[in-house]
Residue frames relative to the residue before (quaternion, step in Angstrom):
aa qw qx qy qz dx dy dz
X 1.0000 0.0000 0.0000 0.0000 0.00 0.00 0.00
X 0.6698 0.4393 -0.2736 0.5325 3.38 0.82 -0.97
X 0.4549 0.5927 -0.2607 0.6114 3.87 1.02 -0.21
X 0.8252 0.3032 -0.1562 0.4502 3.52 0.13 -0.90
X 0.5470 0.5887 -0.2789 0.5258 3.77 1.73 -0.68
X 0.6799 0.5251 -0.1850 0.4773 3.70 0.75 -1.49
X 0.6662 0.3651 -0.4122 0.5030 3.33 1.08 -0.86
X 0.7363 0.3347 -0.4737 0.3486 3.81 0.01 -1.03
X 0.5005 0.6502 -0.4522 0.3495 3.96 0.83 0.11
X 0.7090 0.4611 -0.2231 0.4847 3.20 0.91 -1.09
X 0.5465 0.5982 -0.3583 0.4638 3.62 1.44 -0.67
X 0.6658 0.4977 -0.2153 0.5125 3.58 1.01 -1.77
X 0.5831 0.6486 -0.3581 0.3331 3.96 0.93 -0.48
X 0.5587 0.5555 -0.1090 0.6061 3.02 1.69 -1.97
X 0.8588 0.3225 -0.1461 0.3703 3.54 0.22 -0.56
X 0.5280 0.4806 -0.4227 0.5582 2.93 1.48 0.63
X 0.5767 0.6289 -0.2156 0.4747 3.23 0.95 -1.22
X 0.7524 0.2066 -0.2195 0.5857 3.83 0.61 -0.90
X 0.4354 0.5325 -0.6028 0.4042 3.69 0.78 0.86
X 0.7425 0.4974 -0.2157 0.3934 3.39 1.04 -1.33
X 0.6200 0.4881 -0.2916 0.5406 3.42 1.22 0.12
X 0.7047 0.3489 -0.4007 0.4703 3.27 0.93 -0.30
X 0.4378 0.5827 -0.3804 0.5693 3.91 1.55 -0.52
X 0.5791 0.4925 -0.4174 0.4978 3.87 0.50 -0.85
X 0.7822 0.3146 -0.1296 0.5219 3.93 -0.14 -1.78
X 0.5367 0.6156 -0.4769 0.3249 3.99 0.67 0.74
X 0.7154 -0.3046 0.3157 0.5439 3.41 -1.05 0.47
X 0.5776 0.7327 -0.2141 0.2893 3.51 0.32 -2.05
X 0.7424 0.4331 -0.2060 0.4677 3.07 0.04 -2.00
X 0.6208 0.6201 -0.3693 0.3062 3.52 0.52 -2.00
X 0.6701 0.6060 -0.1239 0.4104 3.54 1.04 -1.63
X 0.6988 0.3397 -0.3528 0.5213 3.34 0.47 -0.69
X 0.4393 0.6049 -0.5504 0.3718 3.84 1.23 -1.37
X 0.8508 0.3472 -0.1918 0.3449 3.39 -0.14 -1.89
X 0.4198 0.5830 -0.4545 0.5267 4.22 1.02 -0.28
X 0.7199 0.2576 -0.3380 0.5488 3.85 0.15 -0.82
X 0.9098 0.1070 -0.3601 0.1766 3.20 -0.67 -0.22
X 0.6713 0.3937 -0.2992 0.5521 3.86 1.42 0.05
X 0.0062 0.8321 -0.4968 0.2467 3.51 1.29 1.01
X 0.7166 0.4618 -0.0508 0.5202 3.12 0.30 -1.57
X 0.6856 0.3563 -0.2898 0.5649 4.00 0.20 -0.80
X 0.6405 0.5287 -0.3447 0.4375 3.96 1.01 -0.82
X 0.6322 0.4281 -0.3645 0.5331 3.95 1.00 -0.99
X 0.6221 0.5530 -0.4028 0.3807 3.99 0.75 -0.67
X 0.7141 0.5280 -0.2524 0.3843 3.23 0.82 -0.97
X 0.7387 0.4408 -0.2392 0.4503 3.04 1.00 -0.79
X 0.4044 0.5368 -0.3859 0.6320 3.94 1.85 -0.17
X 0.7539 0.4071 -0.3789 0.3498 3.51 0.19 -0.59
X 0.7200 0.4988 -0.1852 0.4455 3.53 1.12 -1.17
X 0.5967 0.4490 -0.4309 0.5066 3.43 1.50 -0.37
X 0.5904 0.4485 -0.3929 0.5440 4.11 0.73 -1.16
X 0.8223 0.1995 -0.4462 0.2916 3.76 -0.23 0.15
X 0.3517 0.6161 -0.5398 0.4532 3.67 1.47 0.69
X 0.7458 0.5517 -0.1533 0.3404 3.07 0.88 -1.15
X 0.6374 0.4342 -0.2938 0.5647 3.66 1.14 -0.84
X 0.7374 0.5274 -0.3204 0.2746 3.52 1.12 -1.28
X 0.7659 -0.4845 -0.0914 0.4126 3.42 1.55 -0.97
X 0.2283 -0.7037 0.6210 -0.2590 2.75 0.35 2.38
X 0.9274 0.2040 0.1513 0.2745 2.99 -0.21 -1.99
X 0.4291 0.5018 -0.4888 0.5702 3.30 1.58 0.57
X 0.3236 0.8549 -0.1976 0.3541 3.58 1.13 -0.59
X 0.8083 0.2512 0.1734 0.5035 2.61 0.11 -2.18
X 0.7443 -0.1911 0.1604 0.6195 3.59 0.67 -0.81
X 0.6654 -0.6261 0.3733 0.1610 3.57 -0.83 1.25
X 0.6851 0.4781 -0.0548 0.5469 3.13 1.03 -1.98
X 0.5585 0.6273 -0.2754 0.4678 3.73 0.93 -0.69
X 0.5597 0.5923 -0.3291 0.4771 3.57 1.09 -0.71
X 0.6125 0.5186 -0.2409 0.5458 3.44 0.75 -2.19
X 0.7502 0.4260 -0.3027 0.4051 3.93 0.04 -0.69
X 0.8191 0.3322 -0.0658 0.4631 3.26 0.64 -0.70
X 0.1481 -0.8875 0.4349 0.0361 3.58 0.92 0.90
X 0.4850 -0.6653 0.4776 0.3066 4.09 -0.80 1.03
X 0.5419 -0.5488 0.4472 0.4531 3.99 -0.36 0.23
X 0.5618 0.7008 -0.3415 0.2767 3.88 0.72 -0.59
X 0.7527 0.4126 -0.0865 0.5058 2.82 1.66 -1.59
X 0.4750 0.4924 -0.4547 0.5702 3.70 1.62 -0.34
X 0.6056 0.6813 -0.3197 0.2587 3.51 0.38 -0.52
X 0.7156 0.4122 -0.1122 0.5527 2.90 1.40 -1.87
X 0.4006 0.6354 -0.4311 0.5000 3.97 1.85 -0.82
X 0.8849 0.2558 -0.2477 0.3002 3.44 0.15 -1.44
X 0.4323 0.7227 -0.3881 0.3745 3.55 1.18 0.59
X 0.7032 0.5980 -0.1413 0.3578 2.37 1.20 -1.31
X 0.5978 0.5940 -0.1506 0.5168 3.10 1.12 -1.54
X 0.5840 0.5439 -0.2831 0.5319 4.07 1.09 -0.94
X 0.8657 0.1844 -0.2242 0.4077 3.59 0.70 -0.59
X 0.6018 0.5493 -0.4585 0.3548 2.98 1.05 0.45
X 0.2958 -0.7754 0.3352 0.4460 2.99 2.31 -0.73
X 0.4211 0.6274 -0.5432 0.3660 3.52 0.57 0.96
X 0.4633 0.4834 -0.4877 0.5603 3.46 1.20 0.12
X 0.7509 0.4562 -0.3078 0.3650 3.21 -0.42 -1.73
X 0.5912 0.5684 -0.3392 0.4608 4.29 1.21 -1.15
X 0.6956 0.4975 -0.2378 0.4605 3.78 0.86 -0.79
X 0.6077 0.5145 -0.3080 0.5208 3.46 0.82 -1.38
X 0.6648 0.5717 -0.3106 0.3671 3.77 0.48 -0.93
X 0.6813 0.4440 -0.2787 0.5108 3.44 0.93 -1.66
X 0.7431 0.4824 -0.2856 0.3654 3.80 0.81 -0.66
X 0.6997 0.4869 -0.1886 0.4877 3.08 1.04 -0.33
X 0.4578 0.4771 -0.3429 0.6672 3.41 1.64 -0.04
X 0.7047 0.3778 -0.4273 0.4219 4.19 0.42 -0.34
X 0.6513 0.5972 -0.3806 0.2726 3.62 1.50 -0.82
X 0.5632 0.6572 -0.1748 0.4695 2.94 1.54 -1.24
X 0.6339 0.4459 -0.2349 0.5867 3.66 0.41 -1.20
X 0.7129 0.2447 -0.3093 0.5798 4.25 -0.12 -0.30
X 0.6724 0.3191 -0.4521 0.4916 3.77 -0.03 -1.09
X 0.7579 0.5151 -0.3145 0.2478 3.77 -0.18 -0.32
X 0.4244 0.5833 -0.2020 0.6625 3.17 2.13 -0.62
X 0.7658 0.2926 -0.3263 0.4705 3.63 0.04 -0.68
X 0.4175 0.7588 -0.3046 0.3964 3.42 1.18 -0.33
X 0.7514 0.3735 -0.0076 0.5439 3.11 0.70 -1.71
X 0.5594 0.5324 -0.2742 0.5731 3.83 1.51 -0.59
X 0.8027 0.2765 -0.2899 0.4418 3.31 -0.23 -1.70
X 0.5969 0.6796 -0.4093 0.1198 3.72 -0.16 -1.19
X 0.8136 0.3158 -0.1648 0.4596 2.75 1.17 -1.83
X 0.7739 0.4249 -0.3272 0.3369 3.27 1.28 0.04
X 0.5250 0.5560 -0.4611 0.4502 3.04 1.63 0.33
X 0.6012 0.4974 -0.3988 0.4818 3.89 1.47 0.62
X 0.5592 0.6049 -0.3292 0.4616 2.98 1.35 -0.15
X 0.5685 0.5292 -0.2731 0.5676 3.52 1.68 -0.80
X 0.3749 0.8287 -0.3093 0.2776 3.57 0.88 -0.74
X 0.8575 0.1503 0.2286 0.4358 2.14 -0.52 -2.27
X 0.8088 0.3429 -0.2145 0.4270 3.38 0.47 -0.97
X 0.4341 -0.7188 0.4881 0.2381 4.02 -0.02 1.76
X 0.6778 0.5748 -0.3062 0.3414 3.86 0.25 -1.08
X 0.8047 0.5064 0.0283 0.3086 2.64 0.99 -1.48
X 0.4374 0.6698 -0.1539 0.5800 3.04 2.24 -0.53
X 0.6677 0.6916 -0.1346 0.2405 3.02 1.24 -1.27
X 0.6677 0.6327 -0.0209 0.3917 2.46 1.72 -1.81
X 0.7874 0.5067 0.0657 0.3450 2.91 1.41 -1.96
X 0.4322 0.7572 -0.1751 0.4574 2.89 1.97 -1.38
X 0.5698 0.5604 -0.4003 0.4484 3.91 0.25 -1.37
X 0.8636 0.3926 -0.0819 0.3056 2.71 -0.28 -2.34
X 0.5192 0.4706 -0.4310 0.5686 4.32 1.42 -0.39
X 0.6029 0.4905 -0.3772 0.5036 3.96 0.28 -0.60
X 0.7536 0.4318 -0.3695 0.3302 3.51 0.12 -0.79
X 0.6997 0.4872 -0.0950 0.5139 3.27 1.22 -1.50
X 0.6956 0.3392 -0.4573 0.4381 3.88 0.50 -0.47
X 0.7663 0.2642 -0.5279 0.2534 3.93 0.24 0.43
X 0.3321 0.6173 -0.5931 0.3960 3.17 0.64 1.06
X 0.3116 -0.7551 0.5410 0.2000 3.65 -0.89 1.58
X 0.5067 -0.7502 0.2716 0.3266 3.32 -1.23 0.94
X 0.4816 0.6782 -0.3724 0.4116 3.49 1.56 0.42
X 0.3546 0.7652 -0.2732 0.4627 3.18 1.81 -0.07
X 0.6724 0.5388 -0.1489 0.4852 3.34 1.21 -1.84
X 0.6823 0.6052 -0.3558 0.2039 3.62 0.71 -1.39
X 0.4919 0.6764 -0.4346 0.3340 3.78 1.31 -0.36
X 0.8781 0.3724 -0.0788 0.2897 2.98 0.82 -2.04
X 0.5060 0.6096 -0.3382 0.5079 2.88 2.19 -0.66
X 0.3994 0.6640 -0.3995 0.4899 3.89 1.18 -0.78
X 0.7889 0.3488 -0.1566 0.4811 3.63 0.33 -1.42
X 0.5463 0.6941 -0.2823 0.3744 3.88 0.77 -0.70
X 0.7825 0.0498 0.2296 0.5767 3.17 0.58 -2.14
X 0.6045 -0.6581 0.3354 0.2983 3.57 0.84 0.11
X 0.4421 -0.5482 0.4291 0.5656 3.21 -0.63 -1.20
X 0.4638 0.6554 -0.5285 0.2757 3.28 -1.40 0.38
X 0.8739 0.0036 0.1877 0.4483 3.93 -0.92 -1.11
X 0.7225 0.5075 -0.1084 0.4569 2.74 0.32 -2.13
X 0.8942 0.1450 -0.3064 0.2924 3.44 0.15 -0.65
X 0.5129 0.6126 -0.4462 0.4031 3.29 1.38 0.15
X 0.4631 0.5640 -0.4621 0.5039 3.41 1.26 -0.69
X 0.7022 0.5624 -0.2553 0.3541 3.68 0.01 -1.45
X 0.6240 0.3222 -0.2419 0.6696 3.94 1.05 -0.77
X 0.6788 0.3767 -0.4528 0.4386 3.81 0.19 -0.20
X 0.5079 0.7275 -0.3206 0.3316 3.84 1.27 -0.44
X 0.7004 0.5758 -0.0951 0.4110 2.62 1.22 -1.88
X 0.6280 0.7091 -0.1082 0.3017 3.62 1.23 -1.31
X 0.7349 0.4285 -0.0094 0.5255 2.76 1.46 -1.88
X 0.6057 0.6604 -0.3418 0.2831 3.23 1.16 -1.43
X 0.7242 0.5186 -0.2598 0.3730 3.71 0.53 -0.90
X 0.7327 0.3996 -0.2424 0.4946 4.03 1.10 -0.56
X 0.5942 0.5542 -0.3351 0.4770 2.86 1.65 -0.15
X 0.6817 0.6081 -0.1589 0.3746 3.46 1.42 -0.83
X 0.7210 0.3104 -0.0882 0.6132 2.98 1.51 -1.35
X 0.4013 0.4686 -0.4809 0.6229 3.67 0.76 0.63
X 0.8567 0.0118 -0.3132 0.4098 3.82 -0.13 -0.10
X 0.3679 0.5274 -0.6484 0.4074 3.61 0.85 0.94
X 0.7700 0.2916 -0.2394 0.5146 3.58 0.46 -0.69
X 0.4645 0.5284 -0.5439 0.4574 3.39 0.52 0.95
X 0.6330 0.5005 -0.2629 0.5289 3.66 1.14 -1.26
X 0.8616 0.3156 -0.2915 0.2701 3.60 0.57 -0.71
X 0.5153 0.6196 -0.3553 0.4736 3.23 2.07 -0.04
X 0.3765 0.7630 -0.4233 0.3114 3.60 1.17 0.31
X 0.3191 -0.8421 0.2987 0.3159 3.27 -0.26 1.01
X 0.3997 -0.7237 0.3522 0.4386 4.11 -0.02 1.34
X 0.5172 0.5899 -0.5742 0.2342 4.02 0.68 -0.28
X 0.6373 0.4972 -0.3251 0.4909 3.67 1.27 -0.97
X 0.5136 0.5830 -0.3723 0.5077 3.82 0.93 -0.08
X 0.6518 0.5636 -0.1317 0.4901 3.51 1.11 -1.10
X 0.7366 0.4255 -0.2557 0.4594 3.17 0.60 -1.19
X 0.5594 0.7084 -0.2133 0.3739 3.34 1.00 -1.01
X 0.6075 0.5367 -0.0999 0.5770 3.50 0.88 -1.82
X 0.5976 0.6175 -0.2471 0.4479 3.38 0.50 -1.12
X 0.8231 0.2630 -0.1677 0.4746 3.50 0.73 -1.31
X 0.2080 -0.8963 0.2216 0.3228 3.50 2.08 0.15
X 0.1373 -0.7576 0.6301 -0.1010 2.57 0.67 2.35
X 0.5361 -0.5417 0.5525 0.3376 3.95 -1.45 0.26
X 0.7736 -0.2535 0.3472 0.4657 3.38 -1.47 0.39
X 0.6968 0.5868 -0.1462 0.3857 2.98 -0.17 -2.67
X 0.9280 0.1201 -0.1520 0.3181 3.77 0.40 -0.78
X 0.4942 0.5834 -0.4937 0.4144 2.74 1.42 0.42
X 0.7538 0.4289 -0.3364 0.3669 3.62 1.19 -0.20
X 0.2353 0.6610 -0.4847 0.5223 3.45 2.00 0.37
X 0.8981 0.2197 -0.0607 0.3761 3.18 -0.69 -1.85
X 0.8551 0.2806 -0.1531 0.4081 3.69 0.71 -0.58
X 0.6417 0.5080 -0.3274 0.4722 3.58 1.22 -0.36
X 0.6454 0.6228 -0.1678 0.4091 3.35 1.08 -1.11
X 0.7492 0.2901 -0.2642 0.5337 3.36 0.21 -1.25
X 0.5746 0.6233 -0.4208 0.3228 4.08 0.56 -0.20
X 0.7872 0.2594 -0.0941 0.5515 3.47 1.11 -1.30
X 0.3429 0.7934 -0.4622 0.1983 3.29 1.10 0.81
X 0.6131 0.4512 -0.3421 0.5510 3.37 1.67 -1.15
X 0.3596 0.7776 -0.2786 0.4340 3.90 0.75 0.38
X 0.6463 0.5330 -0.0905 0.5385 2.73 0.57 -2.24
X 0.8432 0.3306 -0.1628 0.3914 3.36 0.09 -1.94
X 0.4130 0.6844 -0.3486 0.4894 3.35 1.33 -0.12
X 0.6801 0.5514 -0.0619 0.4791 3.45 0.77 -1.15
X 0.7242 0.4645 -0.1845 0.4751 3.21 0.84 -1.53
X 0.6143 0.7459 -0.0756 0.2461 3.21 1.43 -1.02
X 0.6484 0.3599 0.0359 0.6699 2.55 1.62 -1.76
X 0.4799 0.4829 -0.4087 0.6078 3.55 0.98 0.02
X 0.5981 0.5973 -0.3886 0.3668 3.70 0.19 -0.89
X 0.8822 0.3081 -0.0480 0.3528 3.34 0.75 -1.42
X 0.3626 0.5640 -0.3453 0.6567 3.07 2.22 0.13
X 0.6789 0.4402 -0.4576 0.3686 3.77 0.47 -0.23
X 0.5239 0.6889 -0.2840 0.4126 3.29 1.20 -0.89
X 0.6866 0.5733 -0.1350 0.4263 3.31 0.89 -1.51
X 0.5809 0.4281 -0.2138 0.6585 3.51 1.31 -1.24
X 0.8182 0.2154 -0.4645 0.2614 3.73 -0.55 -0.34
X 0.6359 0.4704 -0.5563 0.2548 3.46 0.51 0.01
X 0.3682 0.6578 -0.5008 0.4254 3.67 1.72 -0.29
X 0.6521 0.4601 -0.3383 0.4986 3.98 0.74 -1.03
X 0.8438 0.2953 -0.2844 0.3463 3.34 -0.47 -1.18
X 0.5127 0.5394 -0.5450 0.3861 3.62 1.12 -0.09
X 0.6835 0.4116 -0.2839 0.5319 3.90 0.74 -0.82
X 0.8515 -0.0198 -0.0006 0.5240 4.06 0.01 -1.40
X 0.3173 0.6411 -0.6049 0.3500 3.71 -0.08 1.64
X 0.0402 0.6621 -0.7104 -0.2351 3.35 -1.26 -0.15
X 0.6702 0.1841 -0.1836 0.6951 3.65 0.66 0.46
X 0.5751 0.4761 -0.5000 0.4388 2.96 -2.46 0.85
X 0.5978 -0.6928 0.3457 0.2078 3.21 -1.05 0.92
X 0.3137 0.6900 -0.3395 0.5570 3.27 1.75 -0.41
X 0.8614 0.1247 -0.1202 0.4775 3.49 -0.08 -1.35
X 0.2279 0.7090 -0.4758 0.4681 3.47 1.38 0.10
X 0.8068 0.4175 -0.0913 0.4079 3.57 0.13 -1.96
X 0.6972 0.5191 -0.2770 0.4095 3.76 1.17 -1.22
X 0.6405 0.5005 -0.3045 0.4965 3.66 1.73 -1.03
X 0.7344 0.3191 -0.4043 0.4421 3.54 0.58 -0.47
X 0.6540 0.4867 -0.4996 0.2929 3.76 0.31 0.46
X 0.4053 0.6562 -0.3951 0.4991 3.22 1.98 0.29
X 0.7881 0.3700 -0.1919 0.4529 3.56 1.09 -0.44
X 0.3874 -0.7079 0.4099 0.4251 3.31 1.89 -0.19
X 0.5101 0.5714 -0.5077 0.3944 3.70 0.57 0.51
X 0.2641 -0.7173 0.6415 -0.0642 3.03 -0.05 2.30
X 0.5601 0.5155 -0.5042 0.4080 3.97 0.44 -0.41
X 0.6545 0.5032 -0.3154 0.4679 4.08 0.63 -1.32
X 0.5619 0.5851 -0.3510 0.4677 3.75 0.86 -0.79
X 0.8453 0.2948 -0.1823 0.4065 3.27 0.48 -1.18
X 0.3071 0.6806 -0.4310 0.5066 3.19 1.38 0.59
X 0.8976 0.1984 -0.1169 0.3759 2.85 -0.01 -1.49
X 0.4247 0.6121 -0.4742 0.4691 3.15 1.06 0.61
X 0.6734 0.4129 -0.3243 0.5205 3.71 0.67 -1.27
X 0.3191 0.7431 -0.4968 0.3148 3.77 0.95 -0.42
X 0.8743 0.3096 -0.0404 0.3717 2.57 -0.34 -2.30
X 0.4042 0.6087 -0.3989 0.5540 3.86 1.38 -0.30
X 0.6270 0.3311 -0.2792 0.6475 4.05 0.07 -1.19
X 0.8417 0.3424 -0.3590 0.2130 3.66 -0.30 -0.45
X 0.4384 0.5892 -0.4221 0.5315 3.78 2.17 -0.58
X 0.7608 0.4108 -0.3299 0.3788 3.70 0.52 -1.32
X 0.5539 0.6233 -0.4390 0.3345 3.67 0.75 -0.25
X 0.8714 0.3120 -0.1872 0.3290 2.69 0.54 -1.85
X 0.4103 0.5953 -0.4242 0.5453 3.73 2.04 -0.30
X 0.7424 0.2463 -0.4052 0.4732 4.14 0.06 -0.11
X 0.6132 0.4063 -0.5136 0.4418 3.60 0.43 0.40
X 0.7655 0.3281 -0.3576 0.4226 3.77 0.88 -0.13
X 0.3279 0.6279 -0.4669 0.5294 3.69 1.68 0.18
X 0.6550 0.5896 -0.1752 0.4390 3.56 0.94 -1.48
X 0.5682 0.7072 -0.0054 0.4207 3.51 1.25 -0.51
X 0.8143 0.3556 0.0688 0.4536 2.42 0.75 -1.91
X 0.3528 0.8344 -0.0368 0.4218 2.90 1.99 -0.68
X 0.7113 0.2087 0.1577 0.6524 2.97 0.56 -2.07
X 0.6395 0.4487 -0.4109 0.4700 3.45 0.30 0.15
X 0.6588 0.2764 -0.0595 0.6971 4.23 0.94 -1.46
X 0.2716 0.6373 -0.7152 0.0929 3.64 0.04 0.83
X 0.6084 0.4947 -0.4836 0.3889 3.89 0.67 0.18
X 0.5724 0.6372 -0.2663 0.4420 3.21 1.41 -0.62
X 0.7754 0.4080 -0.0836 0.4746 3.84 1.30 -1.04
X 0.4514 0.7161 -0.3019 0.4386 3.25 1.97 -0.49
């Protein structure tokens, strides 16, 4: 009996097994192979083919003037070529990306250490706390009058409105890293009477890093968001004003440029710090 059980197992084993291989080498399988990994390029394609049904004739159709507003993807396409070789794209992308980088990197160097300093240290929270509540609901488009009047136009004050944006997800993403830390590893530490100083080197730090970058992250893409609010009002360059000059001329194609721009430029610079993050929290991703 046992003999006669083992065999129809071993039969039902085989015959599962060459189901999944033949379900692998099926139409199906091929499909899903190619669904995971061109998923993404498949939903684009099909956004792209539906907005030029639509610009080409949907909406001439419907309303004439609607066309002129609503450019086919062919022609943003050929706009943003265009702009590449003449290098007025590539001249804008640069000036904007030099303000993201220059503020998101400043608050960096600001918020981190004081949003660990808020953490951990109760007294000190105290102090600081009030005065972050008051100030993070103020929106940072709020700022652009006075900052307009402060620093003028130019760097300074886009940097200063991109500052403002970022500063807060970047802060409060590593306060609540420091306090989600679990206190037994605080304990254990003490225990071995590690010092203040190292317990937040070797044990505070590396915990609220995936936090941190969490923070940093989401701060990254709030900066983006804030400078074109700036450079539409105090820029003379930068996709921001890139976007504000070509709606003075009605060239809805240049708009949408510089819109996909700054899209190619959130996802760049967010996989180079995913990328980062990575290599930095491989215990953390293992």
């Amino acid at each position: 009996m046992a003999e006669a059980v083992s065999g129809i197992a071993g039969k039902a084993g085989t015959s599962s097994r060459t189901n999944a291989s033949v379900q692998e080498g099926a139409p199906g399988g091929w499909f899903a192979l190619i669904e995971r990994h061109l998923a993404g390029v498949i939903s684009i394609g099909m956004l792209l083919i539906f907005w030029e049904l639509l610009s080409r004739w949907l909406l001439p159709m419907l309303n004439p003037r609607a066309a002129v507003l609503m450019p086919p993807p062919s022609l943003v396409i050929l706009a943003g070529w265009e702009g590449l070789r003449s290098g007025v794209l590539l001249t804008h992308a640069i000036a904007s990306t030099q303000r993201v980088l220059i503020a998101w990197g400043a608050v960096c160097v600001i918020a981190i250490p004081l949003g660990i300093a808020m953490g951990w240290w109760s007294r000190f929270n105290a102090y600081f706390n009030p005065i972050i509540e008051l100030l993070r609901p103020i929106p940072p488009l709020a700022w652009i009058p006075i900052s307009i009047l402060w620093f003028g136009i130019g760097l300074e004050q886009n940097v200063f409105i991109i500052m403002i944006g970022c500063f807060f997800p970047v802060l409060l993403n590593t306060i609540h890293g420091v306090r989600s830390i679990d206190p037994v590893l605080i304990r254990a530490a003490r225990n071995f009477c590690a010092r203040e100083f190292t317990i937040l080197r070797r044990v505070v730090l590396p915990a609220a890093l995936p936090n941190i970058f969490t923070g940093a992250r989401i701060g990254l893409g709030v900066a983006w968001m804030v400078l074109v609010a700036a450079e539409l009002v105090a820029a003379t360059s930068g996709l921001g004003f890139m976007i504000e000059d070509a709606r003075n001329f009605l060239r809805t194609d240049i708009i949408f440029v510089g819109m996909i721009s700054i899209g190619f430029m959130g996802i760049l610079m967010e996989g180079l710090l995913r990328l980062l993050q990575s290599r930095l929290l491989v215990w953390y991703h293992g």
